[in-house]
C-alpha positions in Angstrom: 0.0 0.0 0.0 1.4 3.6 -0.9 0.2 4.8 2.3 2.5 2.3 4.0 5.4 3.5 2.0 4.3 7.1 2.6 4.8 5.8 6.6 8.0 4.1 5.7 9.8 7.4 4.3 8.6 9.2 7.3 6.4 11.4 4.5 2.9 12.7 5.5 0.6 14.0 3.1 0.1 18.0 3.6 -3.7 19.2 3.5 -4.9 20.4 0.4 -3.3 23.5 -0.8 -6.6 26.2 -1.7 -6.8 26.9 -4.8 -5.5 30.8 -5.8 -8.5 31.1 -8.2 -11.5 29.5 -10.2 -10.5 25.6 -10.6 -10.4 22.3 -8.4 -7.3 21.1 -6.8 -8.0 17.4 -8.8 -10.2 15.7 -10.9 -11.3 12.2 -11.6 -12.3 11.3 -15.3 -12.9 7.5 -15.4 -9.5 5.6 -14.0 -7.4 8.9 -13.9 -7.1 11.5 -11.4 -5.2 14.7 -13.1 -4.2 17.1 -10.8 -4.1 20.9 -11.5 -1.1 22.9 -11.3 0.4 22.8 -7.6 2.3 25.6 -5.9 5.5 24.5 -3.6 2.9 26.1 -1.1 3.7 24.9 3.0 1.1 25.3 5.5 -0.7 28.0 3.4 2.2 29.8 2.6 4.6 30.5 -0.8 8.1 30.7 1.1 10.2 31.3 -1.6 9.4 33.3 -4.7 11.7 34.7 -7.6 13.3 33.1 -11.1 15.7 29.7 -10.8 18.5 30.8 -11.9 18.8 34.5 -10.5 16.7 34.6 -7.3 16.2 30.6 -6.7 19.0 28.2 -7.0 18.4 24.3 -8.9 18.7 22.7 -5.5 16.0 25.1 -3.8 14.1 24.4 -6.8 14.4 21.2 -7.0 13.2 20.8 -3.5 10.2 23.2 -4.0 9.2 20.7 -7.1 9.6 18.3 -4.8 6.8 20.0 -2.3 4.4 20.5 -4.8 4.5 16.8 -6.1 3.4 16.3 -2.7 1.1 18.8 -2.3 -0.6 16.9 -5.9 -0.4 13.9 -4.3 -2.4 15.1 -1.2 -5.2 16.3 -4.0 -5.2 13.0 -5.6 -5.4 11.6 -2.3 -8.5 13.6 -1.6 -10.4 12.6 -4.6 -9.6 9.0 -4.7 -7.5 7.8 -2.1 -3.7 7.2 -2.5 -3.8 3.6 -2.3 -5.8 3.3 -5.2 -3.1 4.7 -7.3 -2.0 2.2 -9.9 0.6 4.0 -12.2 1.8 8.1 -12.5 1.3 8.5 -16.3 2.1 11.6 -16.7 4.2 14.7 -15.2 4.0 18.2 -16.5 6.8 21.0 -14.3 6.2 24.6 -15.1 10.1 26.8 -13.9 10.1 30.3 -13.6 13.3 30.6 -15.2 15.5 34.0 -15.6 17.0 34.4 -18.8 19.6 32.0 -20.8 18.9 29.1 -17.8 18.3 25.7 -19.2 18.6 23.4 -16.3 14.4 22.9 -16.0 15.4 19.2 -16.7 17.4 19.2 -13.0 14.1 21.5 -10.9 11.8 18.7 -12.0 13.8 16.1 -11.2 12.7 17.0 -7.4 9.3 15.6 -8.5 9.9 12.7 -10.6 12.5 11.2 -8.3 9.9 11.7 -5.2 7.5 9.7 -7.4 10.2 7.1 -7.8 11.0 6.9 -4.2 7.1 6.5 -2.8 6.0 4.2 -6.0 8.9 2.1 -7.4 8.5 1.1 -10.7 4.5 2.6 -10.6 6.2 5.8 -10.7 8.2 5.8 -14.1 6.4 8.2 -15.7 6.3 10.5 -19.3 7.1 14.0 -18.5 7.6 17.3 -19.5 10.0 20.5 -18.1 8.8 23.2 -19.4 11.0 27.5 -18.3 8.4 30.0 -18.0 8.5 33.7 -18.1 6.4 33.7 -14.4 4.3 31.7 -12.9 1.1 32.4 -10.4 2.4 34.2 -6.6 5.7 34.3 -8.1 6.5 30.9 -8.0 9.5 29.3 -9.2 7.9 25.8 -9.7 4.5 24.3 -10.4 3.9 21.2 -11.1 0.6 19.2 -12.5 0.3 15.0 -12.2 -1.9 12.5 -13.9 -1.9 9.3 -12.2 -4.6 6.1 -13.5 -6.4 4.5 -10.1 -7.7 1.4 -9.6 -11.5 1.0 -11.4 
C-alpha cells in the first residue's frame, strides 16, 4: 500500500493546498485522477518566490518541485485515495526561469524522483519541463500529475 510506503519514508501528506483562483485542486475522469497545477505552497504559505536561476537556485528548486509533487499527491489523495493509485502516467513541471537558464530538466527532477521513491517502478512516468517567463504568486515551480487509479 502507498500509504504504507508514505509511513516508511517518514512522509505525511500535507492538506490540500486552496486553490488561488477559479478551478479544483483534482479531478477524476474515469480511471485517472489529473491534478491541477500545484504551488511548492507549505502550511498555506509560498516561502520562496523569484526566477531559478537568479533569485532561486536548482537545488531550492528542486526541492520546492519536490513540495508541490506532494502537495498533488495530497489532492489526488483527496479525490480518490492514495492507495488506489496504480501507475503516475504523466508529469508536466512549469520553472520560472530567468534568462539563458536551461537546467528545468534538474528543478523537476525534485518531482519525478519523489515519485520514484514513494512508488517504485509505478512511478516511471512520461514527462515534461517546461522555463516560464512567471508563474502564479511568483513561484519558481509548479507542477501538474496524472496518475490512473484502480477501477
Amino acid at each position: 500500500m502507498i500509504s504504507n510506503r508514505l509511513a516508511e519514508l517518514g512522509i505525511e501528506l500535507p492538506g490540500v493546498a486552496k486553490p488561488v483562483a477559479a478551478y479544483v485542486p483534482a479531478l477524476a475522469v474515469g480511471n485517472q485522477v489529473w491534478t491541477s497545477g500545484q504551488l511548492p505552497i507549505v502550511k498555506g504559505n509560498l516561502e520562496v518566490t523569484g526566477k531559478v536561476g537568479w533569485d532561486v537556485s536548482t537545488e531550492v528548486a528542486y526541492d520546492l518541485a519536490r513540495t508541490a509533487a506532494l502537495n498533488a499527491l495530497a489532492a489526488i489523495d483527496a479525490v480518490a485515495g492514495i492507495d488506489n493509485v496504480t501507475r503516475v502516467l504523466k508529469v508536466t513541471g512549469y520553472v520560472a526561469s530567468a534568462d539563458g537558464y536551461t537546467d528545468q530538466p534538474k528543478v523537476v527532477n525534485g518531482a519525478s524522483e519523489l515519485l520514484g521513491e514513494i512508488f517504485g517502478e509505478r512511478g516511471t512516468h512520461v514527462r515534461s519541463a517546461v522555463g516560464v517567463a512567471e508563474l502564479p504568486l511568483g513561484a519558481p515551480v509548479e507542477i501538474e500529475i496524472v496518475v490512473e487509479i484502480a477501477s
